[in-house]
C-alpha positions as CSV (number, residue, x, y, z in Angstrom):
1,X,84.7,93.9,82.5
2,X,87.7,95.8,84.0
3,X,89.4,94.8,87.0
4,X,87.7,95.8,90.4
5,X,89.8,97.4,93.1
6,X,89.1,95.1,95.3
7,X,90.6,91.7,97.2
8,X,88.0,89.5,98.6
9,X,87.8,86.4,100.5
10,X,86.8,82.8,100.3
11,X,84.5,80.7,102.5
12,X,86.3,77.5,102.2
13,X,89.1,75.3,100.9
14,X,87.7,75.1,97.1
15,X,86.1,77.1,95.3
16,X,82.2,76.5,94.8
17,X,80.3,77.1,91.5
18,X,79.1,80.0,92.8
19,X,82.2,81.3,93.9
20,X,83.4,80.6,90.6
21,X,80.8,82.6,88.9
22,X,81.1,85.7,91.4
23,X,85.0,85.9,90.9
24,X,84.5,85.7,86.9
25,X,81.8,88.4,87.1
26,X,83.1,90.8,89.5
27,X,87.1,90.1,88.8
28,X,88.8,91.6,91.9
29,X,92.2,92.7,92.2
30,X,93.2,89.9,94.8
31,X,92.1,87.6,96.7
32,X,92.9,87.0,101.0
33,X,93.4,83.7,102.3
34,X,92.4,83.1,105.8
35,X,92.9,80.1,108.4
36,X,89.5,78.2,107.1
37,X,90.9,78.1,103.4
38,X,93.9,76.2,104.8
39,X,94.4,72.5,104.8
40,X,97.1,71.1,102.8
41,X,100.1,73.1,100.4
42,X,98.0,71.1,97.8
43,X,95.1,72.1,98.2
44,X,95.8,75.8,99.0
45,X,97.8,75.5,95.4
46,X,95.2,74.1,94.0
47,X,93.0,76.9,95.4
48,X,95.2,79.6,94.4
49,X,95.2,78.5,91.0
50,X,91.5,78.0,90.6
51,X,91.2,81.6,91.6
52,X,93.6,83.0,89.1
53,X,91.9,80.5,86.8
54,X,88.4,82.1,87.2
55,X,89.8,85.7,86.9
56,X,91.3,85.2,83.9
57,X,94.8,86.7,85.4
58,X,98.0,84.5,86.0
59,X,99.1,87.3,88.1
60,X,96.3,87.9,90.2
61,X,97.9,88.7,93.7
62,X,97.0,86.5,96.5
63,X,97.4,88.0,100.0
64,X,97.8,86.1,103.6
65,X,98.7,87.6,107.1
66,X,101.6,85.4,107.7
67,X,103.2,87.6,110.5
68,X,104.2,84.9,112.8
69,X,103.0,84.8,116.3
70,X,99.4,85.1,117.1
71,X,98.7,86.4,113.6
72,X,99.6,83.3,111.3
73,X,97.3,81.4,108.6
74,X,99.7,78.9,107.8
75,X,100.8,76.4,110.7
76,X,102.3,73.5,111.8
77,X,102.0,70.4,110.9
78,X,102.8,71.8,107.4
79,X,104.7,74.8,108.1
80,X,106.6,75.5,110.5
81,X,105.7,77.9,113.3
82,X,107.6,81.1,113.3
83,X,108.0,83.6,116.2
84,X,106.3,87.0,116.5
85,X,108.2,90.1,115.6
86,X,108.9,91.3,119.5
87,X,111.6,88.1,119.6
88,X,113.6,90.1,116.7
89,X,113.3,93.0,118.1
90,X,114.5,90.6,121.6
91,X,117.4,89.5,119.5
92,X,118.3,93.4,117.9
93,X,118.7,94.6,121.6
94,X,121.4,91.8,122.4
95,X,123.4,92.4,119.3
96,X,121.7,94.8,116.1
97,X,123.0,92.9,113.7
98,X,121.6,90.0,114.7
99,X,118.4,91.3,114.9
100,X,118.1,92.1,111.5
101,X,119.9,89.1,110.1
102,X,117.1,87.5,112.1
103,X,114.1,89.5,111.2
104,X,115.3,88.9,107.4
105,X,115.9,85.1,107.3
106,X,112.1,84.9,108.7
107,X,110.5,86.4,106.7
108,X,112.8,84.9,103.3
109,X,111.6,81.4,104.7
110,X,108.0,82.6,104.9
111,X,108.5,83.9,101.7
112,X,109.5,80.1,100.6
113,X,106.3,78.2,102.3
114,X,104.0,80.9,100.5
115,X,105.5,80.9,97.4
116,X,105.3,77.2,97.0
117,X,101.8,77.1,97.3
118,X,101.0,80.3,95.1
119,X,100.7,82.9,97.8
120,X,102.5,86.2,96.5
121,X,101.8,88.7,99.2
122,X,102.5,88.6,102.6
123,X,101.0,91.7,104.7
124,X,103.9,92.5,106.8
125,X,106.0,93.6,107.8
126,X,103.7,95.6,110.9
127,X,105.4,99.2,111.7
128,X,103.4,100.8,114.5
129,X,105.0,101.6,117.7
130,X,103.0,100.0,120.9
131,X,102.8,102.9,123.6
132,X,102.1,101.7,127.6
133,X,98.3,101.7,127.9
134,X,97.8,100.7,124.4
135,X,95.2,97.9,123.4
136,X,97.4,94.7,123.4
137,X,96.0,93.7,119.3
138,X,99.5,95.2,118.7
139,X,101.6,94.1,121.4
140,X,104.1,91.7,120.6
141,X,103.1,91.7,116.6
142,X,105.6,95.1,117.3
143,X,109.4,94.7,116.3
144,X,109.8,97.1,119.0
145,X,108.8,100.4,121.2
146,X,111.0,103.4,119.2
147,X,110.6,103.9,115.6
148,X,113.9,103.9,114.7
149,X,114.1,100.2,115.7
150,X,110.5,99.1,114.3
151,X,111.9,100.8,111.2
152,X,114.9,98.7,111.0
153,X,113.7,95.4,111.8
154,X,111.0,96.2,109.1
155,X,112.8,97.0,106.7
156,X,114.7,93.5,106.9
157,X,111.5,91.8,107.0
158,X,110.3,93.5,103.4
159,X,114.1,93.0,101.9
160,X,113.5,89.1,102.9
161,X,110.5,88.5,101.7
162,X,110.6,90.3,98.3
163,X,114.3,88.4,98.1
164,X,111.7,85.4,98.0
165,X,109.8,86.6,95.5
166,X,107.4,87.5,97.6
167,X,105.7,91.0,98.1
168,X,105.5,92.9,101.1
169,X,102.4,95.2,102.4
170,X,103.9,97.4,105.1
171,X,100.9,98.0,108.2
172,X,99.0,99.8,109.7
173,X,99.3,103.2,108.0
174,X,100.3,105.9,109.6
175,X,100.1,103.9,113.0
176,X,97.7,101.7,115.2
177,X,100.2,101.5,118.2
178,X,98.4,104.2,120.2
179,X,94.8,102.4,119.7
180,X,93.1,102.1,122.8
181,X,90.8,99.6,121.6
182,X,90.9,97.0,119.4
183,X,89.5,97.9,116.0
184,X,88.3,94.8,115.3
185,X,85.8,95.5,117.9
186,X,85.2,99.0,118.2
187,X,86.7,102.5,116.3
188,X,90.1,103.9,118.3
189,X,90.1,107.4,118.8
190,X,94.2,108.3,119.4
191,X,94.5,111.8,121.2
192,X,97.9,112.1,120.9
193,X,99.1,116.1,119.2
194,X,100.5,116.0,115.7
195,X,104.1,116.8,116.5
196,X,104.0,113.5,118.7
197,X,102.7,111.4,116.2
198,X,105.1,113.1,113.8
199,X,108.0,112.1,115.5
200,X,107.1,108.3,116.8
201,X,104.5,106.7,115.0
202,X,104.7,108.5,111.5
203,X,108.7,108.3,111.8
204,X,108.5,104.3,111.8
205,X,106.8,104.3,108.3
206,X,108.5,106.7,106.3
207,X,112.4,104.5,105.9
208,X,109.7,101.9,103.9
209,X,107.9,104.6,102.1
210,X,109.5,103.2,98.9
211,X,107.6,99.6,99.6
212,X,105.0,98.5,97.0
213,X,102.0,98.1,98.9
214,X,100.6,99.7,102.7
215,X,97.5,98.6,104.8
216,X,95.5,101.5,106.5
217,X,94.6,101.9,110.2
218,X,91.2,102.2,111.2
219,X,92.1,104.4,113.7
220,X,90.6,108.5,114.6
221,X,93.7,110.9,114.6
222,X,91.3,113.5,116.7
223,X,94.5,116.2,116.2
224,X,94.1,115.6,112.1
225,X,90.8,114.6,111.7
226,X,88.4,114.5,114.5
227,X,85.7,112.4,113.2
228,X,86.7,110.0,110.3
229,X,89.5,106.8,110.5
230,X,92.7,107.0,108.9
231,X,90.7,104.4,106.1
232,X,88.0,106.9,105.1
233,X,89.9,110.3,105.8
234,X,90.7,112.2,103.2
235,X,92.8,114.4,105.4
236,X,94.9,111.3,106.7
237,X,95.5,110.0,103.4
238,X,96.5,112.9,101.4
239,X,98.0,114.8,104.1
240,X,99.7,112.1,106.5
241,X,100.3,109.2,104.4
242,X,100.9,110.1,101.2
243,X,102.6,113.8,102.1
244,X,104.3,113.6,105.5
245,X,105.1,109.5,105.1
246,X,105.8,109.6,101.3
247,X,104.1,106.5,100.8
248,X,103.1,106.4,96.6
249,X,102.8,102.5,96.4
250,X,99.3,101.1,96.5
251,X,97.3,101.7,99.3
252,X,94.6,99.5,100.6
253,X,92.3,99.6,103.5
254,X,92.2,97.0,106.1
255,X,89.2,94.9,106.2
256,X,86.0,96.8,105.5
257,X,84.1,94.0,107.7
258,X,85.7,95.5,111.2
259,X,83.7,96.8,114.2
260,X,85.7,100.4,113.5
261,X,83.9,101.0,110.5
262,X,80.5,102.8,110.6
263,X,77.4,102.3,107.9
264,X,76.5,99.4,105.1
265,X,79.3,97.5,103.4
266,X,78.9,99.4,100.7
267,X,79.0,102.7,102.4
268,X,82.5,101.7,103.8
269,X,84.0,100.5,100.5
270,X,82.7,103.9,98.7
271,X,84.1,105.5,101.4
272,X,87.1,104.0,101.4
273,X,87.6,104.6,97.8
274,X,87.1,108.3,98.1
275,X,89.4,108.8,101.1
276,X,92.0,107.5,98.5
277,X,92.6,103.9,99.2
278,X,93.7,102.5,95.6
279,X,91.7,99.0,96.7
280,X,89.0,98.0,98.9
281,X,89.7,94.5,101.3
282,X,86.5,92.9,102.3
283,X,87.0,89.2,104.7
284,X,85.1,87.4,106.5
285,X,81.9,88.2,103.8
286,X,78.8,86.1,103.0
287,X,78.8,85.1,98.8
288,X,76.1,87.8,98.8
289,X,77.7,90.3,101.0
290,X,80.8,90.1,98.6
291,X,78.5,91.1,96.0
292,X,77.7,93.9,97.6
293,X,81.1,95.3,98.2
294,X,82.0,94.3,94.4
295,X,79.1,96.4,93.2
296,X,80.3,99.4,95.4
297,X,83.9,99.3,94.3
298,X,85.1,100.8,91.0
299,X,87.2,99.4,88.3
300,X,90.9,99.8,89.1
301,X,91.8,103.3,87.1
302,X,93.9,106.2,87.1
303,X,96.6,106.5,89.5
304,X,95.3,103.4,91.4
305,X,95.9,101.4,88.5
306,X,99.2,103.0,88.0
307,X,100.1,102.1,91.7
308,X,98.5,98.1,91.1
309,X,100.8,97.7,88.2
310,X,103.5,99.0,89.6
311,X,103.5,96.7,92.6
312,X,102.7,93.7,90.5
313,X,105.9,94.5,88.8
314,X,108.2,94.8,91.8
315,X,107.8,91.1,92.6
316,X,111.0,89.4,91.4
317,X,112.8,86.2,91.3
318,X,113.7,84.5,93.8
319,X,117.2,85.0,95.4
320,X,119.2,81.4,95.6
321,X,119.6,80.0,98.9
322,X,120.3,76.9,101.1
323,X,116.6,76.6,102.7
324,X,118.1,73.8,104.9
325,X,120.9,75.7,105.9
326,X,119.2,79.0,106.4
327,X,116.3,77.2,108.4
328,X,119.1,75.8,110.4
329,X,121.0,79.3,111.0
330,X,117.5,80.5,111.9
331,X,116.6,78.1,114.6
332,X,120.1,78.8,116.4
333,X,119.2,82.2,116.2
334,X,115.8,81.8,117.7
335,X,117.8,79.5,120.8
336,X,120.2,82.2,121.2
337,X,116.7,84.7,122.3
338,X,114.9,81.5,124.4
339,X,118.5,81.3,126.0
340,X,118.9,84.8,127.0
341,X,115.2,85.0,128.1
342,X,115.6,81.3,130.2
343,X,118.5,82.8,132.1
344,X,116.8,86.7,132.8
């Protein structure tokens, strides 16, 4: 059976017979790991490799947010607890350079804890640009408020972790800054003109166009497309994304199971498919509501394909580095921001 373009979820911390059976039947791309399939770097290793056993594919990708902040899977006591991407951007308006430096070392040490246990994608860095007024599900997730700065600080994030051997998937295509609401909960309708979006929240994508791998936004661009969500619009995709962006890596939706999303499971996968996403991301799924989904997606073909292979094949070895020492030029970094802010 061919390869679905899709990456699923997991209910727990091992794999149940079931489970087992669904992912050797329905083979999905990938697979996303979520807070509940978390315990130990053992066990999610051992997890990890009992998916890619089932699959059949040693290179099966295996996705986590691991943004830092609010948005983090992996924690303490057996990771440690990284900041979100507003202290970067914090630490880019005291000195640029440091910023950056910052924003890269993070994101290479992330790169480090998720490699270790058999993680290979890491779903940042996040590019939209937070406007006043905006839902706060953004917020400080944001590098920063101008796109020349969330572009920077983004870009240093991808170059660490794929220094770690770890890919990158750039989010949330072509911008969820504007959103009103949360999409979690409900569908965002953005009103802002075209030229607007052109300029701010467009601009902060296209310096990372070249990236391997981009996340959709659930969000209604009424001055593009009136009715359907960035995920399911054709319009969006082929126009915005992969025109005025220049994004050609693999593009996959954000998860299908959001409150954004109108109509069955399987209506939104098939939906997303013909919009243009390359691969269809379903969390947060029953065993049988994953089966649904698989049934709706296609095999991975065509240009999709093209795109999966060729993101698979930008992961590289991992750059040598002093993790100690880097960990320790990180925290100092991270006092130098707490300082500034304690004194303000």
């Amino acid at each position: 059976m061919a390869v679905k373009a899709l990456i699923t979820d997991l209910a727990g911390t091992v794999l149940s017979a079931d489970e087992r059976a669904f992912l050797r039947d329905a083979d999905p791309w990938g697979i996303a790991i979520f807070a509940r399939n978390v315990e130990t770097p053992a066990q999610i290793l051992a997890l990890m490799d009992s998916f890619r056993d089932a699959v059949g594919r040693a290179d099966a990708p295996s996705f986590v947010d691991q943004e830092g902040g609010r948005v983090r899977r992996l924690r303490p006591p057996h990771w440690p607890d990284y900041p979100p991407a507003a202290v970067f951007g914090r630490l880019y308006d005291m000195e640029p350079a440091l910023g950056l430096r910052a924003a890269w070392l993070g994101a290479r040490l992330m790169a480090a804890d998720l490699l270790a246990v058999g993680i290979t994608v890491d779903c940042i860095p996040v590019c939209d640009v937070p406007v006043a007024g905006a839902d706060n599900i953004i917020g400080d997730r944001a590098y920063g408020a101008t796109p020349g700065k969330v572009a920077a600080l983004a870009a240093s994030a991808a170059d660490g972790l794929m220094d770690g051997g770890v890919l990158p998937v750039f989010k949330h295509l072509p911008g969820h800054g504007r959103a009103p609401v949360d999409s979690h909960k409900a569908l965002p309708v953005v009103t802002a003109d075209r030229e607007t979006l052109t300029k701010t929240d467009f601009a902060a994508f296209r310096p990372l166009a070249h990236l391997p791998m981009g996340m959709t936004a659930h969000v209604v661009y009424s001055a593009i497309d009136p009715v359907a969500p960035a995920t399911t619009s054709v319009t969006i995709v082929s126009e915005v994304i992969r025109r005025t962006i220049g994004f050609d890596g693999l593009l996959m939706s954000d998860d299908i199971t959001m409150e954004a999303l109108a109509g069955t499971l399987a209506e939104r996968a098939r939906a997303c498919v013909s919009a243009g996403c390359d691969v269809v991301l379903h969390c947060n799924g029953s065993l049988p509501q994953r089966i649904e989904v698989a049934d709706a997606t296609p095999p991975l073909s065509g240009e999709a394909a093209r795109r999966a292979d060729a993101a698979l094949a930008a992961q590289r070895k991992p750059s040598s580095i002093d993790l100690a020492q880097a960990r320790a030029e990180f925290a100092a970094l991270l006092a130098r921001v707490n300082a500034t802010a304690a004194t303000a």
